[in-house]
SENUSE-140504 format. One record per residue (C-alpha): residue in one letter; chain; z, x, y. Coordinates in Angstrom, 3 decimals. Example, Ala and Ser with C-alpha at 12.3 -4.5 7.8 and 13.67 -1.06 7.14 Angstrom:
<residuo: a&cadena: A&zz: 7.800&xx: 12.300&yy: -4.500> $
<residuo: s&cadena: A&zz: 7.140&xx: 13.670&yy: -1.060> $
END
This chain:
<residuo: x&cadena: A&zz: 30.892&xx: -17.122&yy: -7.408> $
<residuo: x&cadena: A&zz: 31.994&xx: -20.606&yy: -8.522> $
<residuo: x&cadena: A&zz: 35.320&xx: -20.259&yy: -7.313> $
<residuo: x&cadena: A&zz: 34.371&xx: -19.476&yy: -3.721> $
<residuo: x&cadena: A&zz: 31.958&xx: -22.597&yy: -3.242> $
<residuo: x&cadena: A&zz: 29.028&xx: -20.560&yy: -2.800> $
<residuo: x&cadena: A&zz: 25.810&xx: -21.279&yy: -2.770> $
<residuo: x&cadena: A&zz: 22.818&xx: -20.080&yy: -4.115> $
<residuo: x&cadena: A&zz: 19.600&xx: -19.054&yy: -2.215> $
<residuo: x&cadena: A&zz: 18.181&xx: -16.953&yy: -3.997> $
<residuo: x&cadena: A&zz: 18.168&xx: -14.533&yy: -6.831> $
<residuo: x&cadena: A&zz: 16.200&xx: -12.348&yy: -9.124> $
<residuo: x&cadena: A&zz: 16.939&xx: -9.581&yy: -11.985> $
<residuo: x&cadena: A&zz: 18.584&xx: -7.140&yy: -9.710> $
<residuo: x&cadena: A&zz: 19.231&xx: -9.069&yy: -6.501> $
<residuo: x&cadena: A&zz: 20.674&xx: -12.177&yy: -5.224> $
<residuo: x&cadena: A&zz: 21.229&xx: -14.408&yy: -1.690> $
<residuo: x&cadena: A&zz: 24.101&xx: -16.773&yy: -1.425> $
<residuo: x&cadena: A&zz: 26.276&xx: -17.915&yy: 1.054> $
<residuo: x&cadena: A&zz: 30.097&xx: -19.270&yy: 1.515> $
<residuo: x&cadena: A&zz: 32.074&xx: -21.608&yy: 4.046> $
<residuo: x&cadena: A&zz: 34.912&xx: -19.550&yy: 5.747> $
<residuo: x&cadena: A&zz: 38.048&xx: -21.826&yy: 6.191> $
<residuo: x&cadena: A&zz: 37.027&xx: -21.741&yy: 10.113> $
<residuo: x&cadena: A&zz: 33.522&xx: -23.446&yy: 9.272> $
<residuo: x&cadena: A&zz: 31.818&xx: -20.262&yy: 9.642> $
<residuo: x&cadena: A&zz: 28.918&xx: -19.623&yy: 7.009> $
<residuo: x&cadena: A&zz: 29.062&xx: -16.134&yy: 5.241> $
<residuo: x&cadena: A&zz: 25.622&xx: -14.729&yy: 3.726> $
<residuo: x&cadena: A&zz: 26.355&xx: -12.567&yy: 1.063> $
<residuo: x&cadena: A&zz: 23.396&xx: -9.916&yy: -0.395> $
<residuo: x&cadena: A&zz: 23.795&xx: -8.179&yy: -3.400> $
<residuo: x&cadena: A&zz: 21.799&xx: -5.276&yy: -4.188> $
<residuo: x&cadena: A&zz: 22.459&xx: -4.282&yy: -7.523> $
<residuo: x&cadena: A&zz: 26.352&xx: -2.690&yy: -7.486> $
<residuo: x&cadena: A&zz: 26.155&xx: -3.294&yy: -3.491> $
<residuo: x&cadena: A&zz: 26.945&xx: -6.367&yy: -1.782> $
<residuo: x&cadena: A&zz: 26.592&xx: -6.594&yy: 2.193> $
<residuo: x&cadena: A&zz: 27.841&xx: -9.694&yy: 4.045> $
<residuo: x&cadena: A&zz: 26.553&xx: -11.200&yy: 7.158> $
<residuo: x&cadena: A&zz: 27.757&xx: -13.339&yy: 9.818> $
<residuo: x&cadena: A&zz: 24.990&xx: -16.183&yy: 10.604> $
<residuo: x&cadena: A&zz: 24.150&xx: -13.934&yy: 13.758> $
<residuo: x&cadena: A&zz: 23.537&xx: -11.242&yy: 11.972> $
<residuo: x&cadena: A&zz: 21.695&xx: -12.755&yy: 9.025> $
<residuo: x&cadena: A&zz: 19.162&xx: -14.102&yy: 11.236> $
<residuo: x&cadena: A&zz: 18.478&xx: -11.059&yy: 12.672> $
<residuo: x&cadena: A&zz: 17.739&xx: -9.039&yy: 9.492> $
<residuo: x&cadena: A&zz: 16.031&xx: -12.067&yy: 7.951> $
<residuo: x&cadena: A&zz: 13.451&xx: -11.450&yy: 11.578> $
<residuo: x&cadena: A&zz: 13.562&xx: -7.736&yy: 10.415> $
<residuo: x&cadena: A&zz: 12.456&xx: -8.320&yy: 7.333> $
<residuo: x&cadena: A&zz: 9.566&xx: -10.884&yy: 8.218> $
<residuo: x&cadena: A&zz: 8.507&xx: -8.308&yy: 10.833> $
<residuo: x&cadena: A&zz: 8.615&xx: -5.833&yy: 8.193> $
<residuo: x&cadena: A&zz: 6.397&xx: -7.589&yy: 5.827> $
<residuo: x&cadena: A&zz: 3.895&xx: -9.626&yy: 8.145> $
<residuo: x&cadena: A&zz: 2.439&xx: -5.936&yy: 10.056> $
<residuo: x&cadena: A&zz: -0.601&xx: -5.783&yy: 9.580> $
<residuo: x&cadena: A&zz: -0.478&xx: -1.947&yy: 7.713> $
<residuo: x&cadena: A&zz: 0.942&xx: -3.447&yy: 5.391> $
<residuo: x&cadena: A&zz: 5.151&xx: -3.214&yy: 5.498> $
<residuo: x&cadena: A&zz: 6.898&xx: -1.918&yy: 8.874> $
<residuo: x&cadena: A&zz: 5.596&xx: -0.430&yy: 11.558> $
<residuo: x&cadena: A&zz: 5.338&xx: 3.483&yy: 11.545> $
<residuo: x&cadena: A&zz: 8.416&xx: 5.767&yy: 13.305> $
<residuo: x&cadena: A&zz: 7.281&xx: 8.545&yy: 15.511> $
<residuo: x&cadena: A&zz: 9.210&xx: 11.427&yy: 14.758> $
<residuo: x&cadena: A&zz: 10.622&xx: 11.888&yy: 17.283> $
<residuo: x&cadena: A&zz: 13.639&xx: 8.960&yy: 16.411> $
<residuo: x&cadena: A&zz: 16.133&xx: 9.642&yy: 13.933> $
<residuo: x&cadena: A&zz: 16.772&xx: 7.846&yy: 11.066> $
<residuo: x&cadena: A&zz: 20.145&xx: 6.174&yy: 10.553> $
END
């Protein structure tokens, strides 16, 4: 990662959070997930990052439950 200027938010064993400066300015979040890595645009990182603190704030205890009648993607 040194070699792209990234920086380092976060990581654990299996996981890790960093982001890089695109020649245009733009800020790149990268998250790897073990073998996976997805990248986000700043947009897009801020949504998921709302995601996941909706996730984990409900008040049953992680996400709020799907009716059945929606499919899974």
């Amino acid at each position: 990662m040194d070699d792209l200027n990234a920086h380092t938010l976060a990581e654990s064993d299996s996981y890790a959070i960093w982001t890089t400066v695109e020649d245009n300015g733009e800020t790149i979040f990268h998250l790897e997930l073990g073998s996976v890595t997805l990248h986000f645009f700043q947009e897009e990182w801020e949504e998921l990052v709302g995601l996941l603190e909706s996730a984990s704030s409900d008040d049953n205890g992680g996400g709020k439950a799907r009716s059945s009648s929606k499919k899974r993607r």
